[in-house]
TORLORO-527765 format. One record per residue: residue number from 1; x, y, z of N, C-alpha, C, O in turn. Coordinates in Angstrom, 1 decimal. Layout:
N
NUM_X_Y_Z_X_Y_Z_X_Y_Z_X_Y_Z
...
***
This chain:
105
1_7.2_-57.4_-62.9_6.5_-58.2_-61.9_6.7_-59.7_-62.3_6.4_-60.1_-63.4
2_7.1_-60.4_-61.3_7.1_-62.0_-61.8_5.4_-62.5_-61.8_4.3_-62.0_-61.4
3_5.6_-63.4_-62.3_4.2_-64.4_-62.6_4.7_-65.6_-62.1_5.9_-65.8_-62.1
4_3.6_-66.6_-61.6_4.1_-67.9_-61.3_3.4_-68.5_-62.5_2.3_-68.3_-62.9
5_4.7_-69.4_-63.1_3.8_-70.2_-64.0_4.6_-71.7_-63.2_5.5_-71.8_-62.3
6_3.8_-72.6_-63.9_3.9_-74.2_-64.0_5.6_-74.6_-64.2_6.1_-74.3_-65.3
7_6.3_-75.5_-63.0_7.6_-75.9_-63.3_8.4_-74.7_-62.6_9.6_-74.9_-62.6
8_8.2_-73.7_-62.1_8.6_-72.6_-61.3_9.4_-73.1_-60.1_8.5_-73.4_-59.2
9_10.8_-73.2_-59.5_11.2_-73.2_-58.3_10.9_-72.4_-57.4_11.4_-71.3_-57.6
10_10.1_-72.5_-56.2_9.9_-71.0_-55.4_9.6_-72.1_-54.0_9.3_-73.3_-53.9
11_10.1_-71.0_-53.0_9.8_-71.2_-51.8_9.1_-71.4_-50.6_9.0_-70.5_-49.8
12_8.7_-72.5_-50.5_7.6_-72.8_-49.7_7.7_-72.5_-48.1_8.6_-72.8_-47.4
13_6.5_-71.6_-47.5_7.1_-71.1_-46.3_6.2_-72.4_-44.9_5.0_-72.5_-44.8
14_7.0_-73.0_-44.2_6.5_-73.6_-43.2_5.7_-72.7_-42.4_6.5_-72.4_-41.6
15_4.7_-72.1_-42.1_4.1_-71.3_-40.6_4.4_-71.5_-39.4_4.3_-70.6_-38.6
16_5.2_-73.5_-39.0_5.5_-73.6_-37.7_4.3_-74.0_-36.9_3.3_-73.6_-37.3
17_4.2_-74.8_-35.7_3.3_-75.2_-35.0_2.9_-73.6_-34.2_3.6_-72.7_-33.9
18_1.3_-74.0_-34.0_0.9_-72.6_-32.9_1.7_-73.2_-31.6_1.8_-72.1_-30.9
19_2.3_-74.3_-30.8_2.6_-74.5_-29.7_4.6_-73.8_-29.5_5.3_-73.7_-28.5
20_4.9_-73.4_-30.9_6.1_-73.5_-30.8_7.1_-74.4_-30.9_8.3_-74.2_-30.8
21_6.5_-75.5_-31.1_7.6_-76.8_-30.8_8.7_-76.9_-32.5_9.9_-77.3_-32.7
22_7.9_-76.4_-33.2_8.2_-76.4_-34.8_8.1_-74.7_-35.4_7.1_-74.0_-35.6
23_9.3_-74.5_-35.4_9.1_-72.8_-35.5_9.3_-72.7_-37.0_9.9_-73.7_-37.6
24_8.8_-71.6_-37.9_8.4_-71.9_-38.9_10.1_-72.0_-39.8_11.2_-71.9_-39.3
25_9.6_-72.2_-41.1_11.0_-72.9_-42.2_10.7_-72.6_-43.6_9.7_-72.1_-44.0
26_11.5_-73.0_-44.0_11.6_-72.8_-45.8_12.1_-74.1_-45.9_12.7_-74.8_-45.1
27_11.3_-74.6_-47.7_11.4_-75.5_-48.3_11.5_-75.2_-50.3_10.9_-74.5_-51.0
28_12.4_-76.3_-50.5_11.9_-75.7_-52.3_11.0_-76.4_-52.3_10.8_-77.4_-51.6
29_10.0_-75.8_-53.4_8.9_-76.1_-53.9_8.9_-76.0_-55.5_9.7_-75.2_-56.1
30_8.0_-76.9_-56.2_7.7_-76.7_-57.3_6.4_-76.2_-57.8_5.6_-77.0_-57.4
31_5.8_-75.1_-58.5_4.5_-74.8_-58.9_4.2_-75.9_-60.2_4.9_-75.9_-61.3
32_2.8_-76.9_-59.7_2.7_-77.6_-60.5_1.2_-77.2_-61.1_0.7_-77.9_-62.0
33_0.6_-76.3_-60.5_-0.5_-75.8_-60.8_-0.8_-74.0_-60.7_-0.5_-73.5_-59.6
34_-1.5_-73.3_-61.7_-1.9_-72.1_-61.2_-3.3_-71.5_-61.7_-3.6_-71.3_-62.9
35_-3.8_-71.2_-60.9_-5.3_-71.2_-61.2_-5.9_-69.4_-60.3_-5.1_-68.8_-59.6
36_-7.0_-69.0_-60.6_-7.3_-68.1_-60.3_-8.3_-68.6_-59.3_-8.8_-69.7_-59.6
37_-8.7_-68.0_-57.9_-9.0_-68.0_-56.9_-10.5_-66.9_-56.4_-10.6_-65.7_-56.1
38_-11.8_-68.4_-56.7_-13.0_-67.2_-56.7_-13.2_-66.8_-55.6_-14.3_-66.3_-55.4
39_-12.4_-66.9_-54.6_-12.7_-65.5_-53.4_-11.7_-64.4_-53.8_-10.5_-64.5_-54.0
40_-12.5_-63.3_-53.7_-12.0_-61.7_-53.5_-11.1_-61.5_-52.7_-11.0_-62.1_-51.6
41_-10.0_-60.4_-53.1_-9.5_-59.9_-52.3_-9.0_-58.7_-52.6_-8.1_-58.5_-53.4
42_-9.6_-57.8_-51.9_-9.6_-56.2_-52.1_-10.1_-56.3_-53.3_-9.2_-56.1_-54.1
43_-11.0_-56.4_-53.8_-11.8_-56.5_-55.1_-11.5_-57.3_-56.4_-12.2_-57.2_-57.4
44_-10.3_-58.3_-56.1_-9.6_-58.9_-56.8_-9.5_-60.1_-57.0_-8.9_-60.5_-56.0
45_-9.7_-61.1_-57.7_-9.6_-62.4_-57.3_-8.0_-62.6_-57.5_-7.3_-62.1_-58.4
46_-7.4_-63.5_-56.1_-6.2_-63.7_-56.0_-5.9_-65.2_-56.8_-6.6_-66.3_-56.9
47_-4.6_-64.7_-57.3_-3.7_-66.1_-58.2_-3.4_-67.0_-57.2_-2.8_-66.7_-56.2
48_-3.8_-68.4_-57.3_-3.0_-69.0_-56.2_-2.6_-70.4_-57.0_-3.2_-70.7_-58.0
49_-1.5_-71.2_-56.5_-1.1_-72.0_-56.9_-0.9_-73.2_-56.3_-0.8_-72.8_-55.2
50_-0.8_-74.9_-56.3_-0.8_-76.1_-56.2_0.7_-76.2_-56.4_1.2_-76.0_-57.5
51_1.5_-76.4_-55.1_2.4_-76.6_-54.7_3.4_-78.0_-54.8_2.9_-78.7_-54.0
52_4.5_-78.6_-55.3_4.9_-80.1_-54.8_5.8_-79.5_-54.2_6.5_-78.6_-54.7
53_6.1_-80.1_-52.3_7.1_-79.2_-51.6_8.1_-80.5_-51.0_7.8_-81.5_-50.3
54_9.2_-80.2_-51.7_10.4_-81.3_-50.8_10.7_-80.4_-49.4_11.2_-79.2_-49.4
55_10.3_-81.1_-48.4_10.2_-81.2_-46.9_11.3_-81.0_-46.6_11.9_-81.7_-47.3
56_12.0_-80.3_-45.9_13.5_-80.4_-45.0_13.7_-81.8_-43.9_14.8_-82.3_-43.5
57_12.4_-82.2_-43.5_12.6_-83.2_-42.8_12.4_-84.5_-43.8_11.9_-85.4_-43.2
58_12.5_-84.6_-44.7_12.9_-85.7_-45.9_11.6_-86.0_-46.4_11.6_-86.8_-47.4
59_10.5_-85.6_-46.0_9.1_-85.6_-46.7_9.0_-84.7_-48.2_9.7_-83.8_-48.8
60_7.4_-85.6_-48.6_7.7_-84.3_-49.8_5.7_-84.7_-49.6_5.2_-85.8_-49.1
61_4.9_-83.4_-50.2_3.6_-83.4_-49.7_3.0_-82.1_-51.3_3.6_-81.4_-52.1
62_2.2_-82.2_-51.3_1.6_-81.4_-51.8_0.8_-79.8_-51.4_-0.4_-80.2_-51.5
63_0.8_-78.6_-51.1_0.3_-77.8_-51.2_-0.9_-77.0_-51.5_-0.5_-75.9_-52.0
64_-2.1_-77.1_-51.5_-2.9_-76.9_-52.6_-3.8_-75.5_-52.7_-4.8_-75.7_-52.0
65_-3.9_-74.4_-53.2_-4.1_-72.9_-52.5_-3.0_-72.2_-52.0_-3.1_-71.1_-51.6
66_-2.0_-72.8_-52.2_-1.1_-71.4_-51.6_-1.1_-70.4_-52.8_-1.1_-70.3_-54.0
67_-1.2_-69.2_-51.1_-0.9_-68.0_-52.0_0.4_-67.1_-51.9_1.0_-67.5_-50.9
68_0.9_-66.4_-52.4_2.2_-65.9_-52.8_2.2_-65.3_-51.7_1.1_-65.0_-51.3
69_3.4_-64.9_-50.8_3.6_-63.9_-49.9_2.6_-64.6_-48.4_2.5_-64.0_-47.4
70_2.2_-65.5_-48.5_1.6_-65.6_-47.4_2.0_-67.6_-47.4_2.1_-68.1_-46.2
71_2.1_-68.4_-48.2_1.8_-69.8_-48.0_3.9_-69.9_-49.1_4.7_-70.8_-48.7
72_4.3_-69.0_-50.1_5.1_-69.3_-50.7_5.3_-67.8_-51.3_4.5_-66.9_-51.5
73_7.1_-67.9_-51.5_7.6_-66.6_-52.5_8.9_-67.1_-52.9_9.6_-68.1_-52.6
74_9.1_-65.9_-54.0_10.2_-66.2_-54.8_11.5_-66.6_-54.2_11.5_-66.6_-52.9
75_12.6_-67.0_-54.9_13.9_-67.0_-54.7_14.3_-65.9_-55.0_13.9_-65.2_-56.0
76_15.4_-65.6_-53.8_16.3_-64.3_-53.6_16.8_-63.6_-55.3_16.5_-62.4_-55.7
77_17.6_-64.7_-56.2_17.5_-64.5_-57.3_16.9_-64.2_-57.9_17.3_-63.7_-59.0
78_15.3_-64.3_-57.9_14.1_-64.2_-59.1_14.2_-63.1_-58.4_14.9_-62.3_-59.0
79_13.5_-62.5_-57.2_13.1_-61.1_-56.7_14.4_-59.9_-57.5_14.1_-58.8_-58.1
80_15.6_-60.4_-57.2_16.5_-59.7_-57.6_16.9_-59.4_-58.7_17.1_-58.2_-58.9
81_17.1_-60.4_-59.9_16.7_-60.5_-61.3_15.3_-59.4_-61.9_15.4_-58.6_-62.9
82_13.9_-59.5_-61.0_12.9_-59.0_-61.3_13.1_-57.1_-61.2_12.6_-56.2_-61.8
83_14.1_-56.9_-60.2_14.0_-55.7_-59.8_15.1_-54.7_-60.6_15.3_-53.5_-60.4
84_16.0_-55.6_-61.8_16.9_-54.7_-62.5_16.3_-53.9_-63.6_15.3_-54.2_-64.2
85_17.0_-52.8_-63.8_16.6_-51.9_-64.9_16.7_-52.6_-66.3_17.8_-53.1_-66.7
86_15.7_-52.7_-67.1_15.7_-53.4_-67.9_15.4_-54.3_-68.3_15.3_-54.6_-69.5
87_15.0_-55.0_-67.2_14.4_-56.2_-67.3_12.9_-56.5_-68.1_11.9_-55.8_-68.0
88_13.1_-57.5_-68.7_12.0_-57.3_-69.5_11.2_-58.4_-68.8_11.7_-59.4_-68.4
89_9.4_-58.2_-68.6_8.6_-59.0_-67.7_8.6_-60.7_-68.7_9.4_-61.0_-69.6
90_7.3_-61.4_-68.3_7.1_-62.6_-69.0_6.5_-62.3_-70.2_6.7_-62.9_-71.2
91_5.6_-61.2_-70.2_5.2_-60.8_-71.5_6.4_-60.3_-72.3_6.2_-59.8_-73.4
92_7.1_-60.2_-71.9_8.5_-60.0_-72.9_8.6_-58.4_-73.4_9.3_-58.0_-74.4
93_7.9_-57.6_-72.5_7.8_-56.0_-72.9_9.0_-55.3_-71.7_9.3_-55.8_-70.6
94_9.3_-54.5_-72.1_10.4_-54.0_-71.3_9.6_-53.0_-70.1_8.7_-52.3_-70.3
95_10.4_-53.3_-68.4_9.5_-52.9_-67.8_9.9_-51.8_-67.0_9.2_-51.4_-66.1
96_11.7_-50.9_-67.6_12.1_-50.3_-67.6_11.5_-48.7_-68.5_10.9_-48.8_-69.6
97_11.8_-47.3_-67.8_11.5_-46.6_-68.7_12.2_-46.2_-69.9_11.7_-45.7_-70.8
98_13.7_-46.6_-69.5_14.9_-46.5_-70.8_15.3_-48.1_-71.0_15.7_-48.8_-70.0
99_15.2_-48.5_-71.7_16.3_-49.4_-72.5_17.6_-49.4_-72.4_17.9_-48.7_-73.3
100_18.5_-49.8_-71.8_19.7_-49.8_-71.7_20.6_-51.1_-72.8_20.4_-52.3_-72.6
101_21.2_-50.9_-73.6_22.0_-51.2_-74.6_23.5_-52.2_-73.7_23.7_-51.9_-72.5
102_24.3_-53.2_-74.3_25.2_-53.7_-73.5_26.4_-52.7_-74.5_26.4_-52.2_-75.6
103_27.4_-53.0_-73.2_28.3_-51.9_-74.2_29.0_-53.1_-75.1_28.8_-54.3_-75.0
104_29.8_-52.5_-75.9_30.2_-53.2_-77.3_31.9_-52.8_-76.8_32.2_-51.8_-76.2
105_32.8_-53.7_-77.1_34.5_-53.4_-76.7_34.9_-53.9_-78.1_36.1_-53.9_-78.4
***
């Protein structure tokens, strides 16, 4: 499972105007903050993070509360990286049930 920490590239999701005029977009973002979030959710307090987002339309703005999957998410590479056998998490523990070895030539 990825973690967002501080200095993180990830993707900032536009939502788009409710009128339609601005339909929603992606932007890179930087996580320059992450903090735990005292509203519940599903019994849980949710991680959320302080955003610095360079704008597609040449702005750049701050973020503040986004939450993962709903305000920002990973890069295609991080998700993909995250989902190989073997891969070992940020706690550095293997998150695979076998260990896979590199072959040796």
């Amino acid at each position: 499972m990825l973690k967002p920490t501080m200095g993180r590239v990830v993707v900032y999701l536009h939502p788009g105007s409710a009128d339609g005029k601005y339909p929603p977009s992606e932007s890179p973002a930087i996580i320059q903050k992450v903090y735990t979030s005292p509203v519940q959710v599903e019994g849980e307090n949710q991680t959320v993070c302080d955003l610095f987002v360079m704008s597609n339309t040449g702005g750049i703005f701050f973020a503040k509360g986004s939450i993962e999957g709903v305000n920002w998410d990973w890069l295609p590479f991080q998700k993909d990286q995250a989902n190989r056998p073997g891969w070992a998490g940020q706690d550095g523990k293997d998150t695979s049930s076998e260990t896979q070895s590199p072959e040796v030539n």
